[in-house]
N, C-alpha and C positions, 0 to 999 in steps of 0.2 A: 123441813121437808122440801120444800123450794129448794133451798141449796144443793142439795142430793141430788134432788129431780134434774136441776144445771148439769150437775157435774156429769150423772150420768149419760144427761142429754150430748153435752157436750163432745165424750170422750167416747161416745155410740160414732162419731160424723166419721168421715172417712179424711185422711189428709189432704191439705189443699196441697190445688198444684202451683210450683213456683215458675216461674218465667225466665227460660236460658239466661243468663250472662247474668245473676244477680247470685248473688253469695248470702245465704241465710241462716241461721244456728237456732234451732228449735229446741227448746227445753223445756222438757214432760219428765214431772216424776224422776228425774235423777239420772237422762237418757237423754245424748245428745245429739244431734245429728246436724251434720253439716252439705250442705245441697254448694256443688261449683259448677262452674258454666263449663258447657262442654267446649274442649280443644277447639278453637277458629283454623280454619282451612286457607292457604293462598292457593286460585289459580292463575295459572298465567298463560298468555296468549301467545306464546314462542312456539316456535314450532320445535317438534321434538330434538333434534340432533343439535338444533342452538343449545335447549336447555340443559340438555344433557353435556356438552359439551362445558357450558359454565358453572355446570358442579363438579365437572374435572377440573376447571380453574379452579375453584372454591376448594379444592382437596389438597390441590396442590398449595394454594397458599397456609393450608393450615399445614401440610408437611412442614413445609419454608420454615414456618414461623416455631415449631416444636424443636425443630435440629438447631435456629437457632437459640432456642432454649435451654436445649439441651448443653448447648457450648456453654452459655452463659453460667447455664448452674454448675460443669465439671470446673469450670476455672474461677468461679467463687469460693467453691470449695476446698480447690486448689491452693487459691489466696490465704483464705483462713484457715487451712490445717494444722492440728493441734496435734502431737507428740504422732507423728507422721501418718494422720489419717484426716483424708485419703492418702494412700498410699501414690507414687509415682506411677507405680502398674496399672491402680484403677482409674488417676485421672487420665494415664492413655488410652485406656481402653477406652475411657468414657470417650474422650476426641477422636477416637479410631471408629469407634460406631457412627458416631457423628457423618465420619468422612463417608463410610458404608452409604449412610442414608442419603446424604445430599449425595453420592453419585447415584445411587437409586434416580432417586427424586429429579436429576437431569439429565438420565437416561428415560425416564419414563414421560416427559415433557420434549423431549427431542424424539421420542417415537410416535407422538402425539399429529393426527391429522386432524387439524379445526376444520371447520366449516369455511366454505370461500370467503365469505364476509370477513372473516380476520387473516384474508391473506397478508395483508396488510403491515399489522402489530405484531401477529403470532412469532414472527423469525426474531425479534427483539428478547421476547420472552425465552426464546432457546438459545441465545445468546449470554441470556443474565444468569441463565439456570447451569449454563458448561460452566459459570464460574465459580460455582458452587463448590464442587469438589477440589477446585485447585486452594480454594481460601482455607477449607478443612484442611487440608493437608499442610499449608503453611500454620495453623495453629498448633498441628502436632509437631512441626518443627523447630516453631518458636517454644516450646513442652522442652523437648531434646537442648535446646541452645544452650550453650553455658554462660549465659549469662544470668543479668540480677532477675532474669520475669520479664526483660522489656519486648522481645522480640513473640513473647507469648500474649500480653497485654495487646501491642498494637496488632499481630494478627488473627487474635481475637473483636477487636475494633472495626480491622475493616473485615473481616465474616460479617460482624453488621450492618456494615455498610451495603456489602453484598446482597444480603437477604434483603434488607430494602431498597435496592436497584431490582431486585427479582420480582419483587411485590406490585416495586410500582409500574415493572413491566406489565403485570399479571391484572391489574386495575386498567390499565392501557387497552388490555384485550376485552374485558370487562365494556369500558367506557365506548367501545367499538359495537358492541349490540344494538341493531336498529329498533 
C-alpha cells in the first residue's frame, strides 16, 4: 500500500522546472523527453550602417570562397573523368558560371559605398575583387588550350590565389572596425 500511495503521490506532482542552458532527458513510463537551452543572442555595440556594412563583407567573403569552390570542384572533376563524364560542355559550363558569378560578385563590391571609417582599405578590396573575373576567364582558357591540362591547372591555382588576395583584402576591411 505505501508503494502505491508513492507512486501515485509521486506521479500526482506537476513537472519540475529545469534551468536554461542545461540539457536533461527525463524518462517516465516509456516517454522521453528532452529539455535544450534556448538559442543565446549576440549584441553588438556598432552602430548600425558599420554593422550592416560587415555582413556585406561577411557575404561577400562567403560568395568568394563558393566560386572558389566551385572552380575547384569543376576541375577535379574535370581531372578524374571517367569514359567522358563530365563531359567538356559541362566542365565549361561549370567555369563559365563561375566567371558569371565572380563578375557578379565584383560588380557588386565595386558598387559597394562603405562607411568613412574604411575609406582607407575599402579601394584594395575592389581592386582584388576586379581580379576576379579576369582569373575565371583565364581558367576557361586554360579548359579551351590544347595542351596536356597545364595551362588549366596553373590558372586554376592562381583563381586561388586570387580569392585569397580578395579575402585577405576583405579581413583588411574587417580589421579596420573601431
Amino acid at each position: 500500500a505505501l508503494i502505491g500511495f508513492t507512486y501515485l503521490f509521486v506521479n500526482a506532482l506537476p513537472p519540475a522546472e529545469i534551468p536554461v542552458g542545461t540539457t536533461t532527458t527525463v524518462v517516465a513510463s516509456e516517454t522521453t523527453t528532452t529539455v535544450s537551452a534556448a538559442a543565446s543572442t549576440t549584441t553588438t555595440s556598432l552602430p548600425p550602417d558599420i554593422d550592416a556594412f560587415l555582413r556585406l563583407v561577411d557575404g561577400y567573403a562567403a560568395d568568394a570562397t563558393q566560386v572558389q569552390t566551385d572552380v575547384d570542384a569543376a576541375n577535379d572533376a574535370w581531372e578524374n573523368r571517367a569514359d567522358d563524364v563530365p563531359s567538356f560542355g559541362d566542365t565549361l559550363a561549370a567555369f563559365e558560371s563561375a566567371l558569371v558569378e565572380a563578375q557578379t560578385l565584383s560588380d557588386n563590391v565595386s558598387a559597394t559605398n562603405p562607411p568613412d571609417i574604411y575609406a582607407a582599405v575599402w579601394p584594395d578590396a575592389v581592386t582584388a575583387a576586379a581580379e576576379l573575373p579576369t582569373g575565371a576567364d583565364a581558367v576557361i582558357e586554360g579548359l579551351r588550350a590544347p595542351d596536356d591540362g597545364t595551362a588549366r591547372r596553373e590558372a586554376v591555382a592562381a583563381y586561388a590565389v586570387l580569392t585569397d588576395d580578395f579575402l585577405a583584402a576583405l579581413d583588411a576591411v574587417t580589421a579596420a572596425t573601431p
